[in-house]
VOBARO-819381 format. One record per residue: x, y, z of N, C-alpha, C in turn; residue in three letters. Coordinates in steps of 0.2 Angstrom, whole numbers. Each point is the difference from the previous one (the first is absolute). Last residue first. Layout:
// residues N
n_xx	n_yy	n_zz	ca_xx	ca_yy	ca_zz	c_xx	c_yy	c_zz	residuo
X	Y	Z	X	Y	Z	X	Y	Z	ALA
...
// end
This chain:
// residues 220
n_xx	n_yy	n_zz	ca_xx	ca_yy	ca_zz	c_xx	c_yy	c_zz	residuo
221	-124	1115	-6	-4	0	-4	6	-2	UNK
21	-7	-14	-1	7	3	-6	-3	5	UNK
23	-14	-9	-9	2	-2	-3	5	4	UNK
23	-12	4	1	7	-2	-9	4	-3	UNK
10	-24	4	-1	3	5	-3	6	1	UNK
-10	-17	-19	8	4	1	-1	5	9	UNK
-9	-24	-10	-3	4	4	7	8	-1	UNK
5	-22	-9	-7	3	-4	-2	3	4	UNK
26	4	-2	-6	-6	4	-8	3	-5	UNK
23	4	-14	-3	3	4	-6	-4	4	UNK
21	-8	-13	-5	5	-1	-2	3	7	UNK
20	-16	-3	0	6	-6	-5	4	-3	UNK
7	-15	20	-4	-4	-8	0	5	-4	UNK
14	6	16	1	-6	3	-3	-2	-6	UNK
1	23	2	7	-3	1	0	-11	0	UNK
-20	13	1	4	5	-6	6	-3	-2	UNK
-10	-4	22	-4	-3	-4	3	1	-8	UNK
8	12	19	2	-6	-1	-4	-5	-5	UNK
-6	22	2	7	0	-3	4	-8	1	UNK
-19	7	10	-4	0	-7	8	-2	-3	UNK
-2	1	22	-2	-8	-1	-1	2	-7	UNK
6	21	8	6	-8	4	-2	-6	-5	UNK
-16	18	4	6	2	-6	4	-6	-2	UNK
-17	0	18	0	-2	-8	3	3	-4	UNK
7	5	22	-3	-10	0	-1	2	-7	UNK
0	21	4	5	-1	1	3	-8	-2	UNK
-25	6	0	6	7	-1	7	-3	0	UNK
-23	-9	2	3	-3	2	6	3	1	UNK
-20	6	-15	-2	-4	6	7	1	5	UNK
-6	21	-14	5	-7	-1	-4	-6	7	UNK
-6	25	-3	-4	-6	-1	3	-5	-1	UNK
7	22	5	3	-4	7	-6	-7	-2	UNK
2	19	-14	7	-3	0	0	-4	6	UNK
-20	13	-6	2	-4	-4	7	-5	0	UNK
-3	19	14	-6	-5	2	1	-5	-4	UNK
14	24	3	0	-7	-3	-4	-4	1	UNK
6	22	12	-4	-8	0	2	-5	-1	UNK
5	23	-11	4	-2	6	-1	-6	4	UNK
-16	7	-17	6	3	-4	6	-5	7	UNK
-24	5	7	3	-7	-3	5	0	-5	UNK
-10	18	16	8	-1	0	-1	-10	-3	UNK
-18	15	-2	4	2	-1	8	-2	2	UNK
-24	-12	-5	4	4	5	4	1	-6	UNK
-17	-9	-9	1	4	4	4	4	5	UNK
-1	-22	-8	0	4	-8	0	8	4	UNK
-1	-18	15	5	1	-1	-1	4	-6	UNK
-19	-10	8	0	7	3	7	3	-1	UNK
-7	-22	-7	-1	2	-3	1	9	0	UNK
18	-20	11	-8	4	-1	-3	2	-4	UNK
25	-12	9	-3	4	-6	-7	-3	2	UNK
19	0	17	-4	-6	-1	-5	4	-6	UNK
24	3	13	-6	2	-4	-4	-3	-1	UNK
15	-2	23	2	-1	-8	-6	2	-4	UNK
8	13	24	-4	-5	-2	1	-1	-8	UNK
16	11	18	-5	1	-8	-3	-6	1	UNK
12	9	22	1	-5	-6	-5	3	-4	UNK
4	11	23	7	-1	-7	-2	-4	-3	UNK
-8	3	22	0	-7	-3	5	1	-7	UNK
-11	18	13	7	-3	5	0	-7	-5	UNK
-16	8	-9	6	7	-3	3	-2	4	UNK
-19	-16	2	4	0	-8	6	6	-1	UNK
-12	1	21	3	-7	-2	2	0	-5	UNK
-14	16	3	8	3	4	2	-7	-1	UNK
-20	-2	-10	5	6	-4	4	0	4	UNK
-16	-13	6	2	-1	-3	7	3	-3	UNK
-13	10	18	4	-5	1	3	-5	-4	UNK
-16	16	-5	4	5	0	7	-7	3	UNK
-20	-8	-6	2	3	-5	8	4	2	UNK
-17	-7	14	4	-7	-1	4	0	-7	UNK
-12	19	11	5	-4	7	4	-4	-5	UNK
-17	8	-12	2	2	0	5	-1	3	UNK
-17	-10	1	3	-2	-5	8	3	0	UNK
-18	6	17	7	-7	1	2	-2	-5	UNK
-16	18	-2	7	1	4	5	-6	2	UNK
-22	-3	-13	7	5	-3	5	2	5	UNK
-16	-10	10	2	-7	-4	3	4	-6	UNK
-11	13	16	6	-4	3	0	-3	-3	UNK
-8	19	-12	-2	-3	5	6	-4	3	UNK
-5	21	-14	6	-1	2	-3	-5	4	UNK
-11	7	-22	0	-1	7	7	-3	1	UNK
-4	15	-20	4	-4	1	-1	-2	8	UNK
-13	13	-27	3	2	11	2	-8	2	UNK
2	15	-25	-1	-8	3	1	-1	7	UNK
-3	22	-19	3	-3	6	-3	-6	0	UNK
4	11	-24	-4	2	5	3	-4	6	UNK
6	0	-23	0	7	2	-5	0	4	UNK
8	-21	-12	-8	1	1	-1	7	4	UNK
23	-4	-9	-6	-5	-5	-9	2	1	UNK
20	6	15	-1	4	-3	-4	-2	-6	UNK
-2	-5	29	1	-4	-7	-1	6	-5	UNK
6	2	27	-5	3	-5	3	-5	-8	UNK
-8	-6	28	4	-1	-6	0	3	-5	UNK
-3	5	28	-2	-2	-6	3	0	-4	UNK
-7	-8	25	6	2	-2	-5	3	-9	UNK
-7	-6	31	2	-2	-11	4	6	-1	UNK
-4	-2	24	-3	-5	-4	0	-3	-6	UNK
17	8	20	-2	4	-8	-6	-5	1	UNK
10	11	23	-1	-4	-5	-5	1	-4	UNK
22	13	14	-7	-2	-1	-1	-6	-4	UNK
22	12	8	-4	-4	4	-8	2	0	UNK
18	6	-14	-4	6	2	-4	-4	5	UNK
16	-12	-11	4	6	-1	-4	6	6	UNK
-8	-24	-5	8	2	5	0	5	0	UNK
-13	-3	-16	-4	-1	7	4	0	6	UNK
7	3	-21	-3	4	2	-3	-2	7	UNK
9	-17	-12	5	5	1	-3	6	3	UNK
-15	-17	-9	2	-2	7	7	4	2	UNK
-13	5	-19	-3	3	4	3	-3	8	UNK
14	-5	-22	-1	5	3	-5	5	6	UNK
-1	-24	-7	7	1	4	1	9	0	UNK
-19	-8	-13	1	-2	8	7	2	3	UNK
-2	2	-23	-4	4	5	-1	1	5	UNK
12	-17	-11	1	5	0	-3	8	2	UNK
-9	-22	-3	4	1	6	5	6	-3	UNK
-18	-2	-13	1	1	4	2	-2	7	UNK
8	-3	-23	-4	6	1	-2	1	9	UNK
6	-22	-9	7	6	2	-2	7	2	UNK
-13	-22	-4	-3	4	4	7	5	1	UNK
-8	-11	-21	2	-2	4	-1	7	7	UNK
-8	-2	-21	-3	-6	0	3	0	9	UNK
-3	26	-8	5	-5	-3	-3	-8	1	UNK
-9	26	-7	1	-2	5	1	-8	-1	UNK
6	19	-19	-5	-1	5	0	-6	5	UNK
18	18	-9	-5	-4	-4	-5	-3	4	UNK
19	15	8	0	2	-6	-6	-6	-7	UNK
0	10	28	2	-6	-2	-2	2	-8	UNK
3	12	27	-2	0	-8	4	-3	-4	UNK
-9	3	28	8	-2	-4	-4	0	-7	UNK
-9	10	26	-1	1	-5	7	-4	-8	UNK
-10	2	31	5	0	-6	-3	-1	-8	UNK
-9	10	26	-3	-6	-8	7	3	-6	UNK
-13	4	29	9	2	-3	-1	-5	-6	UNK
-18	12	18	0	-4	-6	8	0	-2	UNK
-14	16	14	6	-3	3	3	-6	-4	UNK
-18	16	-7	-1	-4	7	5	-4	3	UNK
3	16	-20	-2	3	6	-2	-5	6	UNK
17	-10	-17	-6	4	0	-1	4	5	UNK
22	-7	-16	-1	0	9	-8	4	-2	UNK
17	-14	-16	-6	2	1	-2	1	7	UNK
22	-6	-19	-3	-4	6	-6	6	3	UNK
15	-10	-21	-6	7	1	0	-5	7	UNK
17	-9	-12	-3	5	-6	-4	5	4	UNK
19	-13	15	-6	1	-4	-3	2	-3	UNK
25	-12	7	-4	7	-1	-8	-3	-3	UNK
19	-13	17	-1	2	-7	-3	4	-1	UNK
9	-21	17	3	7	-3	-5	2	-6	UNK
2	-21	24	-1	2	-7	-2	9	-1	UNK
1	-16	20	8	-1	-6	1	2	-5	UNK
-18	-4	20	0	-3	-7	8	0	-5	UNK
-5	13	21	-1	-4	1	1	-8	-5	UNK
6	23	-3	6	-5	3	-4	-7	1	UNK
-9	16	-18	-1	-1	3	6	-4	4	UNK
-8	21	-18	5	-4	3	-3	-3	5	UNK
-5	18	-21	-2	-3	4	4	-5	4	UNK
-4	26	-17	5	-7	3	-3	-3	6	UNK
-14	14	-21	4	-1	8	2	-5	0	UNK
-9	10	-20	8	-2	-2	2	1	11	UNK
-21	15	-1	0	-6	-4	8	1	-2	UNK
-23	6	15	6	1	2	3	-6	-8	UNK
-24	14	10	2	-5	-6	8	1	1	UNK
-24	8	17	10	0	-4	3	-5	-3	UNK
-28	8	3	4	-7	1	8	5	-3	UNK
-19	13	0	1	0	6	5	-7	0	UNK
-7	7	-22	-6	-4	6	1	2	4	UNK
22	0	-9	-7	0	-5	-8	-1	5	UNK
32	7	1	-6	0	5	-8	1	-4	UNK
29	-6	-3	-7	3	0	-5	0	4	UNK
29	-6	-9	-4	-1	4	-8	7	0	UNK
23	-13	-13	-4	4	1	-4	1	6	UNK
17	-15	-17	0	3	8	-4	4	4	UNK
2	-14	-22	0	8	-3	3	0	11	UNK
-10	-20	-10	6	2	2	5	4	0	UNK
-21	-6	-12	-2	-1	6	5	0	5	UNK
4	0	-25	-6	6	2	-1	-1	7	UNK
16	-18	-6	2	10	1	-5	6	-1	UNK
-4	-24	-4	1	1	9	4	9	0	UNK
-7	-10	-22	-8	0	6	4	2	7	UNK
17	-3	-15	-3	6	-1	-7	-1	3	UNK
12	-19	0	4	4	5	-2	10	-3	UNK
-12	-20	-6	0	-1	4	4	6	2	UNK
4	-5	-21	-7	4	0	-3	-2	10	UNK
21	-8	-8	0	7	-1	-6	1	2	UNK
4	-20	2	2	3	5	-1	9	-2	UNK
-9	-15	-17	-4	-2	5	1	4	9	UNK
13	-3	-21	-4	6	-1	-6	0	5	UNK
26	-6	5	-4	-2	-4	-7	3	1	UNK
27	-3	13	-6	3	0	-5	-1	-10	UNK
19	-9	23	0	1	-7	-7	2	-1	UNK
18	-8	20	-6	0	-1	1	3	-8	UNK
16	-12	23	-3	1	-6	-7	3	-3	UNK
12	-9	20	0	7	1	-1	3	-9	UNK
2	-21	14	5	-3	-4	0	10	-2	UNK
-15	-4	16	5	-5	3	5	0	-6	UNK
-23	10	-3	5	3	7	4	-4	0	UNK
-9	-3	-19	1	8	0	1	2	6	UNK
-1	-25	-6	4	6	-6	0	7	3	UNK
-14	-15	12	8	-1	3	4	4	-7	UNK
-24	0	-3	2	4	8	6	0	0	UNK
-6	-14	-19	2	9	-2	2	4	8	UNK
-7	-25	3	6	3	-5	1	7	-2	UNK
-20	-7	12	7	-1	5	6	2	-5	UNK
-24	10	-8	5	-4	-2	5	0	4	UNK
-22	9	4	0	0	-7	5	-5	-1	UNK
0	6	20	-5	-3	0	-1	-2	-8	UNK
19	13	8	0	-6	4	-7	-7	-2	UNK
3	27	-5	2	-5	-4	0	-9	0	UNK
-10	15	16	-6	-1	-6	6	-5	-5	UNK
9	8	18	-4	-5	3	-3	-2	-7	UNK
15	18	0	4	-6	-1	-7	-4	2	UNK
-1	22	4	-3	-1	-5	3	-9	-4	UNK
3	10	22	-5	-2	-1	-2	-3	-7	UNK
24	2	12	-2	5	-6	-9	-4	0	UNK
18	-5	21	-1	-2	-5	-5	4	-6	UNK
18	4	24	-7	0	-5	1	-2	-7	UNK
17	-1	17	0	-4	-1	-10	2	-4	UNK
15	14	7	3	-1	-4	-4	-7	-1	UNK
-7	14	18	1	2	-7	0	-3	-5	UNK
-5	-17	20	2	8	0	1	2	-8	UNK
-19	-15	15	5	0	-8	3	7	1	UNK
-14	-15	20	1	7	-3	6	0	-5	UNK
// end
């Protein structure tokens, strides 16, 4: 059981899966930065994080709920979490484009029905996705090979923040898009040999007065 202070932010897990490097920029070094990709995300979540609460069908629609688990260690809010009249508990998260190659999406879901499930001692089955590209939901089986991705996600992540390191860049094609390749750098960490080829370039400079046929410093 994780006390208070040691929760970790759910929303960290997705970062984590997209990229260990930017996980460790925005939890561990505390860094972030915004671009039109974050903007138009962070206005799909403020139509659904009004606070409100209703009543449609007979289903109570509870939305911008806080979620927590000790068992797991894990903190966050829900866009929509959905109490049906059969007893049914169905979290709801809304996503600014459409559904991803990787599974961040939905362990992120997961991790929130597995908080609830704590919280209300029930169980979820699914989950759903709303994508705003395809303006409709995407149901999300909560089975046991998404929950232990999950497990093995969530324990990635507490190692890498008690760990304090950054992983080093490694340039992608998926880097034009973020938002924090401005602070990244990706392109700066393609030197082969970083510090070694500087050395060997300026003795070579110094020695035959050119430069080796292979230059240290070639980008791969």
């Amino acid at each position: 059981m994780f006390p208070d202070d040691q929760l970790l932010p759910i929303s960290a897990l997705q970062h984590l899966i997209f990229c260990e490097r930017q996980c460790a920029l925005i939890h561990v070094e505390r860094l972030w930065a915004e671009n039109v990709f974050t903007v138009e995300g962070n206005q799909l979540h403020e139509k659904a994080h009004d606070g409100s609460r209703e009543v449609v069908d007979g289903t109570r629609v509870a939305r911008s709920l806080w979620l927590h688990s000790r068992k797991l260690g894990m903190i966050g809010q829900a866009d929509v979490v959905e109490f049906h009249p059969d007893g049914r508990v169905v979290p709801v998260e809304y996503k600014r484009g459409k559904p991803k190659k990787d599974d961040s999406d939905r362990v992120q879901i997961c991790t929130q029905a597995m908080c609830l499930e704590e919280m209300l001692d029930v169980k979820i089955e699914l989950g759903h996705l709303y994508y705003g590209k395809r303006k409709r939901r995407t149901e999300v089986r909560l089975d046991s090979s998404l929950r232990e991705k999950t497990l093995d996600t969530i324990t990635r992540l507490r190692a890498m923040i008690d760990a304090r390191e950054t992983p080093i860049a490694v340039r992608q094609p998926k880097c034009d898009n973020c938002s924090l390749i401005e602070l990244c750098l990706p392109d700066s960490q393609r030197l082969k040999t970083g510090a070694n080829a500087w050395t060997d370039r300026q003795l070579n400079l110094a020695t035959t007065g050119s430069l080796p046929e292979t230059d240290p410093f070639e980008f791969t």
